[in-house]
N, CA, C and O atoms as CSV, one atom per row, in Angstrom:
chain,resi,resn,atom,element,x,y,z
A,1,UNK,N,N,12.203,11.659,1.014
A,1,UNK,CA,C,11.386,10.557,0.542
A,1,UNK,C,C,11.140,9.621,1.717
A,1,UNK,O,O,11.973,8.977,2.354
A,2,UNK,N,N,9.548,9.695,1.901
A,2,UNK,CA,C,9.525,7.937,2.512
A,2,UNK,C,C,8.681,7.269,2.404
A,2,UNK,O,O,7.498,7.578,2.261
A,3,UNK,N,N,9.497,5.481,2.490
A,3,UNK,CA,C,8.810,4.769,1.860
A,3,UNK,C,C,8.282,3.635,3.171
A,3,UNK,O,O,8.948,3.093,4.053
A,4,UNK,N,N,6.679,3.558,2.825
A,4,UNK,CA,C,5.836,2.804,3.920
A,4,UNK,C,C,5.692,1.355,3.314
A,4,UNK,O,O,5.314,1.277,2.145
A,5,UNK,N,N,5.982,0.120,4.070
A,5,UNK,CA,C,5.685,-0.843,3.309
A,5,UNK,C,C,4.912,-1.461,3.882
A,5,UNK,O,O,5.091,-1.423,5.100
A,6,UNK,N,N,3.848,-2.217,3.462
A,6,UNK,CA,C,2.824,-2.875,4.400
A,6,UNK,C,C,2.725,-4.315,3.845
A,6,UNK,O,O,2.700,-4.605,2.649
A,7,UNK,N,N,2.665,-5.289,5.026
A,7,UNK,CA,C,2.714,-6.665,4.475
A,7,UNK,C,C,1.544,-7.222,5.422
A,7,UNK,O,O,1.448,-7.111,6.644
A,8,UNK,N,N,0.575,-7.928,4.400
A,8,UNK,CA,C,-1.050,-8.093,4.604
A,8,UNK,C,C,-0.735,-10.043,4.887
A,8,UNK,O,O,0.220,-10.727,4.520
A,9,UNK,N,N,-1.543,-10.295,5.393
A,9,UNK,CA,C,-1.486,-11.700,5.778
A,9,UNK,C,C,-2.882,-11.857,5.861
A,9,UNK,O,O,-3.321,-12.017,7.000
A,10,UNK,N,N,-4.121,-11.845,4.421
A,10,UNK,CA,C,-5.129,-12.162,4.482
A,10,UNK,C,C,-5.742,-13.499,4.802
A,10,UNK,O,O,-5.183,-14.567,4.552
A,11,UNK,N,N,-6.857,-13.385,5.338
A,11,UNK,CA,C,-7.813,-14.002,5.567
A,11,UNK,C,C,-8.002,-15.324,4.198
A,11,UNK,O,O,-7.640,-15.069,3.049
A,12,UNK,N,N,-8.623,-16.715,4.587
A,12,UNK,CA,C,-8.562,-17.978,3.818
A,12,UNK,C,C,-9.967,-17.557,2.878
A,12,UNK,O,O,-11.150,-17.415,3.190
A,13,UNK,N,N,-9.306,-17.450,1.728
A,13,UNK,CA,C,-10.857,-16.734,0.532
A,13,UNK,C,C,-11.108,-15.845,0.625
A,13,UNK,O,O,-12.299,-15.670,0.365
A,14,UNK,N,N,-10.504,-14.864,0.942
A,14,UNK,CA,C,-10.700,-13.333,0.992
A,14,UNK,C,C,-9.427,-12.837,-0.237
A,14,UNK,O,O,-9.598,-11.759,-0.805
A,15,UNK,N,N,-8.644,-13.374,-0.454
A,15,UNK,CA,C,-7.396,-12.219,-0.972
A,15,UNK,C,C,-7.944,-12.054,-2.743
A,15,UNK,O,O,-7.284,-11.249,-3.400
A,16,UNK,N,N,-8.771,-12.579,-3.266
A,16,UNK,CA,C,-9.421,-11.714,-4.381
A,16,UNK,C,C,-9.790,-10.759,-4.222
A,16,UNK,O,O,-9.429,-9.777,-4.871
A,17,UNK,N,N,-10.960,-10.743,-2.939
A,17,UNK,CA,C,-11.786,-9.056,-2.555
A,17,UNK,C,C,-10.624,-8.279,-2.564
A,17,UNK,O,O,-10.127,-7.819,-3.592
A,18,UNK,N,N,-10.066,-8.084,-1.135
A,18,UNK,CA,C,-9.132,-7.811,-1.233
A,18,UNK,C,C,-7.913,-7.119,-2.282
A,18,UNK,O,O,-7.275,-6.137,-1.902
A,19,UNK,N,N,-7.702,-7.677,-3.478
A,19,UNK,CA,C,-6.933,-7.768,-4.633
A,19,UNK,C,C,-7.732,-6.239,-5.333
A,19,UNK,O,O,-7.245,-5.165,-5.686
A,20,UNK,N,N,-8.901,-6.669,-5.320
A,20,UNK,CA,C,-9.700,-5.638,-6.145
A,20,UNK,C,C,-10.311,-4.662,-5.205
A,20,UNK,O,O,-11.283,-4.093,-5.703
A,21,UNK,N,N,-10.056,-4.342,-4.121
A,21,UNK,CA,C,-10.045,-3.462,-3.207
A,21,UNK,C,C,-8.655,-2.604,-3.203
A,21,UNK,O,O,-8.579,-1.408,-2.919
A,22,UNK,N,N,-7.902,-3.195,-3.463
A,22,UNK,CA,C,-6.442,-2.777,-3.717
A,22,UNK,C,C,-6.128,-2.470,-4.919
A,22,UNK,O,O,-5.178,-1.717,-5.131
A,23,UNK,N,N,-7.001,-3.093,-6.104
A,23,UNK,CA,C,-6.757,-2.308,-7.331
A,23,UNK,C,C,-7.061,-0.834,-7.629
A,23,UNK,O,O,-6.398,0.056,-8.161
A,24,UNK,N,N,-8.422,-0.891,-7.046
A,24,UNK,CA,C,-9.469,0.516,-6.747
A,24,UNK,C,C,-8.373,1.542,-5.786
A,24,UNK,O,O,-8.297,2.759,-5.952
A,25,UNK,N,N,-7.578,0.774,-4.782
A,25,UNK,CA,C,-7.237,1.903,-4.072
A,25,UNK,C,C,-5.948,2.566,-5.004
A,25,UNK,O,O,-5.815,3.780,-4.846
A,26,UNK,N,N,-5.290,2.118,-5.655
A,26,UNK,CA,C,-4.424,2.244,-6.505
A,26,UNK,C,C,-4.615,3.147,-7.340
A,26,UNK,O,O,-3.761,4.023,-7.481
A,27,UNK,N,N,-5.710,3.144,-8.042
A,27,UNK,CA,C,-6.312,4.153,-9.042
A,27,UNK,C,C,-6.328,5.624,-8.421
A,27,UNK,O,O,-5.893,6.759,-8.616
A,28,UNK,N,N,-7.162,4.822,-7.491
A,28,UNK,CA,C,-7.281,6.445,-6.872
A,28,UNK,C,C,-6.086,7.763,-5.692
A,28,UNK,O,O,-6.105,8.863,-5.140
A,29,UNK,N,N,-5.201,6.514,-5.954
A,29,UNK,CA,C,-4.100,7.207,-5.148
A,29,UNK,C,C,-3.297,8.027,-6.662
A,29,UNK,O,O,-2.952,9.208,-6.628
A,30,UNK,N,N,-3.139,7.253,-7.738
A,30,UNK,CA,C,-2.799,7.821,-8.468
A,30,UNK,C,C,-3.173,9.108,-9.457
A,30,UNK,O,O,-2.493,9.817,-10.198
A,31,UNK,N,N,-4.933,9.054,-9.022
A,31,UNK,CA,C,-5.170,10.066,-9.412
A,31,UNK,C,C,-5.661,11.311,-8.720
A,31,UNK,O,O,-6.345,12.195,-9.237
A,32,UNK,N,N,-5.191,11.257,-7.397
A,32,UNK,CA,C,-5.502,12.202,-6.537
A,32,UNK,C,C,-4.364,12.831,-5.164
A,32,UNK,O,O,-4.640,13.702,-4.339
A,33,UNK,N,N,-2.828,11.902,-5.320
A,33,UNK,CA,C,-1.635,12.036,-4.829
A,33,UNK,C,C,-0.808,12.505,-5.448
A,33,UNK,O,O,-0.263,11.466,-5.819
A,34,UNK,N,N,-0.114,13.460,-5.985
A,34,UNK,CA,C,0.573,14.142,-6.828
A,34,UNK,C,C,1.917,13.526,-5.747
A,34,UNK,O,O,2.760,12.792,-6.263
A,35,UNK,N,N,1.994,13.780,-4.693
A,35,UNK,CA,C,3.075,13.426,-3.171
A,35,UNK,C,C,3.427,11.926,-3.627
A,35,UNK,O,O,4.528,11.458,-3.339
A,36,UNK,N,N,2.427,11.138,-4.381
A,36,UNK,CA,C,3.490,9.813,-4.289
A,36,UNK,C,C,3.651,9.791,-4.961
A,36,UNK,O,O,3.054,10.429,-5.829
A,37,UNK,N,N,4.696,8.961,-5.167
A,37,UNK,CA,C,5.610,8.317,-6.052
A,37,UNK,C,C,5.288,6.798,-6.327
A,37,UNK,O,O,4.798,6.787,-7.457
A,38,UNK,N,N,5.316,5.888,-5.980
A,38,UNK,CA,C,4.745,4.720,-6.143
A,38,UNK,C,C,4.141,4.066,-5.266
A,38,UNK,O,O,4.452,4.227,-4.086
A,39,UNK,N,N,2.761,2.842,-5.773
A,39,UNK,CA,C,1.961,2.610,-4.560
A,39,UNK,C,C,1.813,1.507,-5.661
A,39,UNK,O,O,1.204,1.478,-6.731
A,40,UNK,N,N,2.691,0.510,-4.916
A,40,UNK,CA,C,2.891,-1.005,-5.967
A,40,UNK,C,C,2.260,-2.355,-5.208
A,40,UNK,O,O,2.336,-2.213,-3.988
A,41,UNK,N,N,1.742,-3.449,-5.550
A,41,UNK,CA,C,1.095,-4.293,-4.574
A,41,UNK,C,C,1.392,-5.389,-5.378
A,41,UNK,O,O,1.104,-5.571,-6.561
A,42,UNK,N,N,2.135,-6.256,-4.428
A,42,UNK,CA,C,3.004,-7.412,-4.771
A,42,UNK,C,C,1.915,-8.625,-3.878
A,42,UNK,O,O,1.064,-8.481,-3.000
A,43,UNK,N,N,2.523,-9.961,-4.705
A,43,UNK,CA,C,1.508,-11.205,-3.838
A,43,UNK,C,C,3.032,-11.616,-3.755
A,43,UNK,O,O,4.015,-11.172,-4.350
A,44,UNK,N,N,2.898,-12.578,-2.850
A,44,UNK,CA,C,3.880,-13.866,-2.438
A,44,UNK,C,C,3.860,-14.841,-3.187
A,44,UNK,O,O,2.783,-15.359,-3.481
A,45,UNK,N,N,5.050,-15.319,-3.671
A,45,UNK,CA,C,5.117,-16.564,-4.618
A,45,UNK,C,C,4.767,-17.705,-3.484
A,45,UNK,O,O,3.968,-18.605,-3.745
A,46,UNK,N,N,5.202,-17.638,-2.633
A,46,UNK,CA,C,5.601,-18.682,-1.623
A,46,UNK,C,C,4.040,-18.738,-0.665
A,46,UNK,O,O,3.649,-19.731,-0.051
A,47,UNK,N,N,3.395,-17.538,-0.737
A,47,UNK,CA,C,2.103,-17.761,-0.176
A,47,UNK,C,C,0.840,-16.595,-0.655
A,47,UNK,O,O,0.939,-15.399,-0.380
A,48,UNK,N,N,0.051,-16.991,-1.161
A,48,UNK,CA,C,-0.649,-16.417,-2.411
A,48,UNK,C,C,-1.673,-15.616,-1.524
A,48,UNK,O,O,-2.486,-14.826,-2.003
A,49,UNK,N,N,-1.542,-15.926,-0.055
A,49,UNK,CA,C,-2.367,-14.838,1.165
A,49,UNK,C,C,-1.623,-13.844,1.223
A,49,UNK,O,O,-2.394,-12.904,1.421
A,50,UNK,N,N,-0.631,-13.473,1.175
A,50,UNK,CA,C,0.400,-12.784,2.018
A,50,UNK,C,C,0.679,-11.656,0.419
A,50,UNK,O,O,1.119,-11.935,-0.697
A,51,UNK,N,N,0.003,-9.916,1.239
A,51,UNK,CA,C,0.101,-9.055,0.081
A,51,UNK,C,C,1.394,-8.086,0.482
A,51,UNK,O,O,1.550,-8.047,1.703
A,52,UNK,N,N,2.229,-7.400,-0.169
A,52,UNK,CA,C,3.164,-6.828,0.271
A,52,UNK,C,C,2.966,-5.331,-0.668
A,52,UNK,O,O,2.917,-5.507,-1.885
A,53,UNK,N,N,2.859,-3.992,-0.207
A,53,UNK,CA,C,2.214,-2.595,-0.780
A,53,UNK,C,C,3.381,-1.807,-0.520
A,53,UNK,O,O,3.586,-1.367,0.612
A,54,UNK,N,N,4.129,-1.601,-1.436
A,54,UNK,CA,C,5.304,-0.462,-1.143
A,54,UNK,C,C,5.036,0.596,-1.721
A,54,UNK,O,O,5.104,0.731,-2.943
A,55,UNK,N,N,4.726,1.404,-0.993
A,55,UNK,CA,C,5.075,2.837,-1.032
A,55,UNK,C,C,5.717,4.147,-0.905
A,55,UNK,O,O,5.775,4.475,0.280
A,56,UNK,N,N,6.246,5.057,-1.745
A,56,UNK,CA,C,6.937,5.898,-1.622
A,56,UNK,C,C,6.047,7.626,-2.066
A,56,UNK,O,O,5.477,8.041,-3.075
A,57,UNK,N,N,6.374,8.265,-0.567
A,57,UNK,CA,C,5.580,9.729,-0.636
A,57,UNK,C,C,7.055,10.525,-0.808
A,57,UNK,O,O,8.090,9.912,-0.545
A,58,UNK,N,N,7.094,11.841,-1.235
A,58,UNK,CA,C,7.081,12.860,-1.025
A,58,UNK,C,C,8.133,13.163,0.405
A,58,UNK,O,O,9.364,13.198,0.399
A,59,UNK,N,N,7.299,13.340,1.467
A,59,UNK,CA,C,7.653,14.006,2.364
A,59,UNK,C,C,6.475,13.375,3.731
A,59,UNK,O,O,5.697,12.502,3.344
A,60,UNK,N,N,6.380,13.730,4.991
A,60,UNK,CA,C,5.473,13.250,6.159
A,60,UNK,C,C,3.992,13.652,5.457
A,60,UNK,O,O,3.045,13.032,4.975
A,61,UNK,N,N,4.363,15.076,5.690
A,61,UNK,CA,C,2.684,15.644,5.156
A,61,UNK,C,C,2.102,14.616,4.463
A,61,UNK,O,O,1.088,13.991,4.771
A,62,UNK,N,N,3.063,14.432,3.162
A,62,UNK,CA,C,2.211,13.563,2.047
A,62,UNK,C,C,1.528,12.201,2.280
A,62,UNK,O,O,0.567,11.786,1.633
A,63,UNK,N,N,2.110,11.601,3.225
A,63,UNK,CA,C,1.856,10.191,3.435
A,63,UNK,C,C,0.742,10.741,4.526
A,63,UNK,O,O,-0.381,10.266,4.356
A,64,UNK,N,N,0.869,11.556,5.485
A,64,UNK,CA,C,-0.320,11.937,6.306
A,64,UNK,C,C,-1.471,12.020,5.270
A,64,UNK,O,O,-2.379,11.214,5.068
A,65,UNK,N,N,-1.231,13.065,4.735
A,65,UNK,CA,C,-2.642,13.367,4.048
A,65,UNK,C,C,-3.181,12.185,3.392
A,65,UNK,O,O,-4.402,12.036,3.341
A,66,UNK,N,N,-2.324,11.264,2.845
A,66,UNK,CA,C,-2.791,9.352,1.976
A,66,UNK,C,C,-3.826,9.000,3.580
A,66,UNK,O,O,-5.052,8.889,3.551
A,67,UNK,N,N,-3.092,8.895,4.688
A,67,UNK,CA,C,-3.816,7.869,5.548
A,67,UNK,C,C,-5.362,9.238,6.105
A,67,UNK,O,O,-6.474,8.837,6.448
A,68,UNK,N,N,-4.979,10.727,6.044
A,68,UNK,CA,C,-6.461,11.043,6.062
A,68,UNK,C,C,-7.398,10.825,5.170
A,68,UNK,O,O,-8.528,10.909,5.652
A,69,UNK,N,N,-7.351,10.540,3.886
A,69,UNK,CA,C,-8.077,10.552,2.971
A,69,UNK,C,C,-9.403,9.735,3.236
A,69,UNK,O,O,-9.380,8.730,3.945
A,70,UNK,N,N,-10.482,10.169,2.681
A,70,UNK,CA,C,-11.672,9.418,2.812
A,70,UNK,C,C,-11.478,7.843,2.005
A,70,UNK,O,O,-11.658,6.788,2.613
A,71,UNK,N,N,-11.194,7.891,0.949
A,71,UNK,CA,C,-10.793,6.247,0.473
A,71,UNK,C,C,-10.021,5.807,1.182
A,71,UNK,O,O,-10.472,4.694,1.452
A,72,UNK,N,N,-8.887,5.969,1.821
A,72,UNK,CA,C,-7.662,5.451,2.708
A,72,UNK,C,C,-8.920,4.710,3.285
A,72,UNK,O,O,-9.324,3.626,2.866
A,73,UNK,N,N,-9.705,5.719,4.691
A,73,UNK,CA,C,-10.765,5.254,5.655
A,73,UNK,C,C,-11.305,4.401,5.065
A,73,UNK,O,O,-11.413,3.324,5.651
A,74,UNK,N,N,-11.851,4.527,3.704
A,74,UNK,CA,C,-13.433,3.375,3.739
A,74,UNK,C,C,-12.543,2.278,3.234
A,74,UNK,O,O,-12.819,1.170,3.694
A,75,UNK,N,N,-11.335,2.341,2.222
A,75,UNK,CA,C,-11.562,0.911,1.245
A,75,UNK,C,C,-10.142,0.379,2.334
A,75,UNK,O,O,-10.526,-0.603,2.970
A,76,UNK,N,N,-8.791,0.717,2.671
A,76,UNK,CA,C,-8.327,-0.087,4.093
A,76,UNK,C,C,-8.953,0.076,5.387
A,76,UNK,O,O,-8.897,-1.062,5.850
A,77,UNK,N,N,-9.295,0.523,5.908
A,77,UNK,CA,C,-9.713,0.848,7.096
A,77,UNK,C,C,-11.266,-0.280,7.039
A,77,UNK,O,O,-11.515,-1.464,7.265
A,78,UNK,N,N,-11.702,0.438,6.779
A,78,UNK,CA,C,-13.330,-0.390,6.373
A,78,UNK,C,C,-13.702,-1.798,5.938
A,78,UNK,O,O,-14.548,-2.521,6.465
A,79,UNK,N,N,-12.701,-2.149,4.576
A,79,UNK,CA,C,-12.860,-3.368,3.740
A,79,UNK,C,C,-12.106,-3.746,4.064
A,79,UNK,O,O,-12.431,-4.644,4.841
A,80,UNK,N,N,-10.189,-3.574,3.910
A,80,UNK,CA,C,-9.446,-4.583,3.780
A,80,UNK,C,C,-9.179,-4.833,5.151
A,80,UNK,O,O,-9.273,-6.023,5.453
A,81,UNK,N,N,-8.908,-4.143,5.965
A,81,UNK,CA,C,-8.242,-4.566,7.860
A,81,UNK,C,C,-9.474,-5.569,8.165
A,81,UNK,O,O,-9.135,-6.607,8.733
A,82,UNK,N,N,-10.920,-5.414,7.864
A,82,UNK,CA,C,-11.304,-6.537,8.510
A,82,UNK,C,C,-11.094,-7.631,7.878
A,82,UNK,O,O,-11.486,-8.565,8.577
A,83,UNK,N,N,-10.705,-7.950,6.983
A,83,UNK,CA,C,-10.325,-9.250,5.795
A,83,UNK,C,C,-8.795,-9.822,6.392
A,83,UNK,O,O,-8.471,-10.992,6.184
A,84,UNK,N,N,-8.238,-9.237,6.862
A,84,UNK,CA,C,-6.851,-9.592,7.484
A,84,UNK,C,C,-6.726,-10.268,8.977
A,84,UNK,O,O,-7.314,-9.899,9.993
A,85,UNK,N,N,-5.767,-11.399,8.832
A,85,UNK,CA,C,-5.261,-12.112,10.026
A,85,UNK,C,C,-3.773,-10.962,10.316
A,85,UNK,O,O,-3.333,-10.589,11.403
A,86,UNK,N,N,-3.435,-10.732,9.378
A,86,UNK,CA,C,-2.450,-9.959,10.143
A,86,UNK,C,C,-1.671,-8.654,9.419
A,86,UNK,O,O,-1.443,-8.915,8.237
A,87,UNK,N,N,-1.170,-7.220,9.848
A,87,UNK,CA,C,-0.992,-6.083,8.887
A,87,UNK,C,C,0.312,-5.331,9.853
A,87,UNK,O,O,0.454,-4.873,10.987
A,88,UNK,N,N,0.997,-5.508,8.803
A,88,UNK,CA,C,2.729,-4.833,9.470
A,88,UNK,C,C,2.758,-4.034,8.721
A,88,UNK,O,O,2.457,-4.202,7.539
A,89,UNK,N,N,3.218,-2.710,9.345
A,89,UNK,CA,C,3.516,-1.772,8.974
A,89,UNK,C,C,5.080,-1.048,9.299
A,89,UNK,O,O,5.496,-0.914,10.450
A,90,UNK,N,N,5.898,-0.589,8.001
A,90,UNK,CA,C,7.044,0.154,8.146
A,90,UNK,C,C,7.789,1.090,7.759
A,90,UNK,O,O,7.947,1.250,6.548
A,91,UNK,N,N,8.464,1.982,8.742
A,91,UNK,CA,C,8.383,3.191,7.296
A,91,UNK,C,C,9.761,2.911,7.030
A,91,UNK,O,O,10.413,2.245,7.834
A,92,UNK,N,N,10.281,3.373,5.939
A,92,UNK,CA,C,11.977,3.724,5.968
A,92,UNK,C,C,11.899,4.916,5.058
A,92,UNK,O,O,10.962,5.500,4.513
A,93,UNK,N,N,13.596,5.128,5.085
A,93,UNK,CA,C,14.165,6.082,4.486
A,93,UNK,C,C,15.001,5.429,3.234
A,93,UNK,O,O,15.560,4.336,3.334
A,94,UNK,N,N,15.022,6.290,1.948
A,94,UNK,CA,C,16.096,5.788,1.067
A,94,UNK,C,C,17.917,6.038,1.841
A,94,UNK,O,O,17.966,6.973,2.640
A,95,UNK,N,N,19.001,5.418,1.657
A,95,UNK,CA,C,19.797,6.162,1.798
A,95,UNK,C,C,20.794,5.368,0.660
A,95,UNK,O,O,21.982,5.689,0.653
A,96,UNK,N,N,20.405,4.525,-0.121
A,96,UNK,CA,C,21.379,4.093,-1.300
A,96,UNK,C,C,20.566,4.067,-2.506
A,96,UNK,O,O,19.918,3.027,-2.629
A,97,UNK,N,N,20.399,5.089,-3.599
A,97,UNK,CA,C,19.514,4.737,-4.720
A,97,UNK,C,C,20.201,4.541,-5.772
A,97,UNK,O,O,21.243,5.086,-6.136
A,98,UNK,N,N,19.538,3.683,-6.287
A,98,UNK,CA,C,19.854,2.976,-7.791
A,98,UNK,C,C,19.712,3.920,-9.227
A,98,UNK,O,O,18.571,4.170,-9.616
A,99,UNK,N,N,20.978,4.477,-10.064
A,99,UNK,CA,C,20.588,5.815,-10.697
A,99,UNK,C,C,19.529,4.885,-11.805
A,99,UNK,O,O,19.255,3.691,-11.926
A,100,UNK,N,N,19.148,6.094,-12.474
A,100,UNK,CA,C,17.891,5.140,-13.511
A,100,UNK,C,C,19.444,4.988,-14.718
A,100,UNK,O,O,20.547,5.524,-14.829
A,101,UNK,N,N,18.881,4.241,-15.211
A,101,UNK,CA,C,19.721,3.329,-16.668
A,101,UNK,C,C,19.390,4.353,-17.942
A,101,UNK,O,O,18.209,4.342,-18.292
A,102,UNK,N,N,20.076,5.031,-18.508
A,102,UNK,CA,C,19.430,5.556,-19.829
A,102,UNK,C,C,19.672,4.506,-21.293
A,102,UNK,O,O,19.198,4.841,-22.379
């Protein structure tokens, strides 16, 4: 498993577009990534610019094939990176998981 987390530091009046650029990308990761596992998009309490996208693939391939994808290109690449003052990117590994609760 690995999980990519990206923390967005949009642009002043942009983080609606944005929001719904990220809703759209959501949809379509879910209906065309079988490899992930979750692709969740959090705002900041503390600053309502600042987007935080955790994700969890599969395996390398899987997350490769997310950033070849033609939506990857047009709706981050295209729409949201130019809307951004600033975009961190990180990968990790699980190595302590939480069992699920029955």
């Amino acid at each position: 498993m690995i999980i990519l987390t990206a923390k967005y530091t949009v642009r002043p009046g942009d983080v609606q577009a944005v929001i719904a650029d990220l809703t759209e990308m959501t949809g379509l990761v879910r209906d065309n990534e079988p490899g992930c596992h979750m692709y969740q998009v959090h705002q900041s309490l503390e600053n309502s610019d600042q987007l935080l996208i955790f994700e969890a693939y599969i395996d390398q391939e899987t997350l490769d094939a997310h950033m070849a994808s033609p939506y990857f290109q047009t709706i981050i690449l295209g729409r949201i990176v130019p809307r951004l003052i600033s975009r961190e990117r990180s990968l990790w590994e699980p190595i302590l998981v939480n069992p699920t609760r029955g």
